[in-house]
N, C-alpha and C positions, 0 to 999 in steps of 0.2 A: 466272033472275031476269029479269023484265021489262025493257024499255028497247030502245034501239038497239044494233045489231051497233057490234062495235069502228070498221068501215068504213064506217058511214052516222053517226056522230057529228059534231057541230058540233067545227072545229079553229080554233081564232084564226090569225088570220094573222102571218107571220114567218118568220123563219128557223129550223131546227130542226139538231142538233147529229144523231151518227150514230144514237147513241137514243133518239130523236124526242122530248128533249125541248125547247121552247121557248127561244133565246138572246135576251136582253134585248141590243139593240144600245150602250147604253150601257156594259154592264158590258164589254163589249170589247174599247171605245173606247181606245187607246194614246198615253198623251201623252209628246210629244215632250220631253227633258232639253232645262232651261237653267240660265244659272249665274243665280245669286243670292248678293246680298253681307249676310247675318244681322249685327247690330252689337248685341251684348251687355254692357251695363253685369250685373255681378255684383258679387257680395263679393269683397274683397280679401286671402283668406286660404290657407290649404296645401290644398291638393286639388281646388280648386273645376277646373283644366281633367283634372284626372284624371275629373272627376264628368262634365263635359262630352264627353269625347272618349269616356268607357266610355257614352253614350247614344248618340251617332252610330254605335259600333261594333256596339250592340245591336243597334239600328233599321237597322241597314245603307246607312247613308247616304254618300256617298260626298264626305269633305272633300278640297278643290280647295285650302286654305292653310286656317291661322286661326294669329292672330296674337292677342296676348295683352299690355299696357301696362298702366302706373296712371293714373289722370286726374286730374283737377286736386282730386279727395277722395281724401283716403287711404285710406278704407275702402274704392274701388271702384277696379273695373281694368274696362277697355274689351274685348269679345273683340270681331275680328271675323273673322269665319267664310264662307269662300266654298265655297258646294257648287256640285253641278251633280246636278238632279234633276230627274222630272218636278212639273209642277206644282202633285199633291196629294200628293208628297213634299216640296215646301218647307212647305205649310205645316205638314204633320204635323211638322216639324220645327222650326218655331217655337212651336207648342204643345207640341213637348215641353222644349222650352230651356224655356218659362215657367211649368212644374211642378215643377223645379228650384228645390229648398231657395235656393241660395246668389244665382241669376239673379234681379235686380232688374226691369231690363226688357230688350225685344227689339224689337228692329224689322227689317225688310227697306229694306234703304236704292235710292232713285230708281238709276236706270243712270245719272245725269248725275252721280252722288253723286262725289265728290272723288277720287279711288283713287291710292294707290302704291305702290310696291314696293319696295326697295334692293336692289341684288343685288351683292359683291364678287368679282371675275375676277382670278384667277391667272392669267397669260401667261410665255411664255418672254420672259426679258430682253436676246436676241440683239441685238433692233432695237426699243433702249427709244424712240427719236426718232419712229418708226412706230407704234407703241402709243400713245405721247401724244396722236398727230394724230386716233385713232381714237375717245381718250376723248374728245377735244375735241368730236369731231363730233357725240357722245350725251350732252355738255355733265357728262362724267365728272371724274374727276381722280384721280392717281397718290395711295394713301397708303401706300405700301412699294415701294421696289425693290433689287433686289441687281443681281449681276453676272450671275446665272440666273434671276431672274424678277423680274416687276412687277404690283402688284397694284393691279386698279384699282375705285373705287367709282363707281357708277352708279345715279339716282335718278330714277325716272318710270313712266311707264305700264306694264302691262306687255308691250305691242307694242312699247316703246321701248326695254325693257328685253332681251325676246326676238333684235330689230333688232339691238342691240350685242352678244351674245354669239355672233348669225351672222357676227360682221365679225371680233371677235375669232378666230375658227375658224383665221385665216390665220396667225396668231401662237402654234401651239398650247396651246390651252387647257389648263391643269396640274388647276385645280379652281375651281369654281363654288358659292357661296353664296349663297342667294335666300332675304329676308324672307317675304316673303307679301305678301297686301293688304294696305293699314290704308286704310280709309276713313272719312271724315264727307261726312254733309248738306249738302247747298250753302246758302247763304243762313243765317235767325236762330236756325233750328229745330234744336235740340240735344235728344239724346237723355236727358238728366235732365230736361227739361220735358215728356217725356210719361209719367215714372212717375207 
């Protein structure tokens, strides 16, 4: 057959993999995980976070909390969902929350966006006068104590929350309950006004 030897052929430039074929430097390209906070109004019926949680599961997305409340309609409950992905895993994962029969809408809420957490701390109740001083200082407060343990509730960031549960350490810790996020929008902008 006529033409140029394999060796004297024109090669585009690039990088080329062991089998000399061509790598596109984008397809490559690795992007870095971050968290983001998904805040989902849906329907307010039996199974809709069974429907959600078997998507994440599918899709392999890896949930950081999601919390689940009713809102001020009866019909909808608020999710919100904090992953930690790269960045064309979040949105493949807003688009698929919003293909969901039951999901009304979604959105990716600002980092300034409002965040909390609750978390309840079992401590040993040796030296309940030392616990107290300790809730006081992560502006907690005692809602059970016995003569063997004190349980304390604690409301805030989750640095603030994390902060109190290193302090608590000293007091040993019996057992730890942690809400999740719940977050809203700062300012007028609410998530029923952009469905």
């Amino acid at each position: 057959m006529p033409g140029p030897a394999p060796d004297e052929r024109m090669r585009p430039k690039g990088r080329r993999n062991t089998q000399g074929i061509r790598v596109d430097p984008e397809a490559e390209v690795t992007h870095e995980p971050r968290q983001a906070v998904l805040s989902a109004l849906v329907k307010h019926r039996p199974g809709v976070l069974s429907e959600v949680s078997a998507l994440f599961s599918r899709r392999q997305f890896n949930i950081e909390s999601l919390t689940v409340g009713p809102t001020v309609d009866d019909d909808t409950a608020r999710m919100t969902i904090l992953i930690e992905e790269p960045e064309p895993g979040i949105d493949q994962a807003k688009k698929q929350l919003r293909k969901l029969v039951p999901v009304v809408s979604v959105r990716e809420l600002e980092g300034e966006a409002v965040r909390r957490e609750l978390a309840l701390v079992k401590v040993s109740g040796e030296k309940p006068d030392d616990v107290n001083a300790v809730a006081d200082m992560y502006d907690g407060q005692a809602v059970d104590a016995s003569t063997d343990s004190v349980t304390v509730e604690i409301t805030g960031s989750k640095q603030k929350i994390d902060a109190a549960i290193e302090a608590f350490k000293q007091f040993d810790v019996q057992e730890i309950v942690r809400t999740g996020a719940a977050a809203l929008e700062r300012g007028p902008k609410t998530l029923e006004k952009d469905v």
